[in-house]
N, C-alpha and C positions, 0 to 999 in steps of 0.2 A: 852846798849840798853834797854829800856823799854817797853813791851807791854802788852796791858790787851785788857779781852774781858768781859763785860756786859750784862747780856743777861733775860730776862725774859720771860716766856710761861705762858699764863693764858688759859684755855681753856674755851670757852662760847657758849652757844646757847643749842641746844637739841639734845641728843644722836640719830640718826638716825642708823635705820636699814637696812640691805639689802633690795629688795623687796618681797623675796618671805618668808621672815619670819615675821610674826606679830610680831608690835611694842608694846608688854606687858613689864611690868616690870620684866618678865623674862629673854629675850631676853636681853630686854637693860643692866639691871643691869649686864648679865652674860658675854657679850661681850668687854661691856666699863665700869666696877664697878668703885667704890668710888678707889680700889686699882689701877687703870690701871692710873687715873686719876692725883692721886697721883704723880704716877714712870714720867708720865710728864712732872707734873709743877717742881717736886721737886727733880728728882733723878741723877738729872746732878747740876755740882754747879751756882749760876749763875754767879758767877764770876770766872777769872781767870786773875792772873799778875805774868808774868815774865819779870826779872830784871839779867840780864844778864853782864858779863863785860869781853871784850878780849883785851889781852894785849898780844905784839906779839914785842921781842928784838933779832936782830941777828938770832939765830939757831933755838931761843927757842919762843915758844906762849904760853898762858896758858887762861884756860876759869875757870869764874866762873858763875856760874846761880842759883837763886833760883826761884821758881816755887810755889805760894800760888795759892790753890785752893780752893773755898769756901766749906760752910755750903753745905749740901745734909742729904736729907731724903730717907726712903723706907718704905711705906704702909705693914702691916699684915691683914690678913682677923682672921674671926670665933672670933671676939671679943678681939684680941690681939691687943698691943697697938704698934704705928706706932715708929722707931727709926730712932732718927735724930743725926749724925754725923756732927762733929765742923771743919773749917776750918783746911788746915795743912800747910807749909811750906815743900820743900823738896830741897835739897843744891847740885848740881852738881859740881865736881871741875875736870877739864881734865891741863893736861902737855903735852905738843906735845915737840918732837926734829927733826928739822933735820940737820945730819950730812951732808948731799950734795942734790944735787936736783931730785934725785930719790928715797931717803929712808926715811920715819918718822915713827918714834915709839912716842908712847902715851900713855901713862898709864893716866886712867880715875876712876872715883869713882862716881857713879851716887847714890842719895839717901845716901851722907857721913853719915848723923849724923842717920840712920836707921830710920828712921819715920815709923810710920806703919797708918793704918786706924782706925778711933774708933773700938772697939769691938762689937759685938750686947749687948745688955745691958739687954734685959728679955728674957733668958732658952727659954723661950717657940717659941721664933722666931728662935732658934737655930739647928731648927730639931734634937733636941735629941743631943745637945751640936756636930753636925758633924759639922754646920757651926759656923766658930767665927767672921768671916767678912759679910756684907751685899754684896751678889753679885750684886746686881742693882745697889746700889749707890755708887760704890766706884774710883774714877776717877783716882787712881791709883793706882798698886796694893801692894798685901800684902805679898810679900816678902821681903822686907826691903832693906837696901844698897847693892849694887852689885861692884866689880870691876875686871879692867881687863886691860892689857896691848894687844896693837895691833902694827902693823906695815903693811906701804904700801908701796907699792914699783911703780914708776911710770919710765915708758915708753916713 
């Protein structure tokens, strides 16, 4: 199974304010800045395709999925410069069994090959090196591979 999604946000026209606040370049900028503007248009990726394949013999099914997510940026203020993160790949692989028709066990590995997110790339977006991930733009996150065996049981 394939499927992708497309997507682009341009924002246009003129920052409007509430009523009861004047429309200065204080207000505006402060509400809707150059950074807000950003997170946007650019801080989701605009694309995304996943590519999926299940295959299911007798007892046993097995999945595999990869998940490409595009390019994404995130805006800095106070003259710091804006960090743009590169598209990733991430490889899902699940084993399903079932012994009889109320039991399956599955051991799963989601993010096999541990992908992680770009890192922030200039110290100073970093708050003081506590962040190494961009929280706004990261579509998924930064924990790297996980796995885990489960079992259901059906009624």
């Amino acid at each position: 199974m394939l499927s992708a999604n497309f997507t682009q946000t341009h924002l246009f026209g003129a920052i409007k304010t509430a009523g009861n606040l004047k429309a200065d370049l204080l207000n505006t900028n402060t509400l809707f800045s150059r950074e807000e503007i950003v997170k946007m248009e650019k801080s989701q990726p605009a694309d995304k395709v996943i590519l999926s394949l299940n295959y299911e013999t007798g007892k046993l099914s097995f999945l595999l999925r990869n998940s490409r997510f595009g390019k994404t940026a995130v805006p800095f203020s106070n003259n710091r410069p804006d960090e743009h993160f590169s598209p990733k790949i991430l490889t899902d692989i699940s084993v399903a069994y079932r012994p009889n028709v109320w039991l399956t066990l599955t051991a799963v590995a989601n993010n096999v090959f541990n992908v992680y997110p770009d890192r922030i790339k200039d110290f100073r977006n970093t708050g003081e090196g506590i962040f190494l991930y961009a929280q706004e733009a990261m579509p998924f996150g930064f924990n790297g591979g996980y796995y885990f065996v489960s079992m259901a049981f059906s009624f």
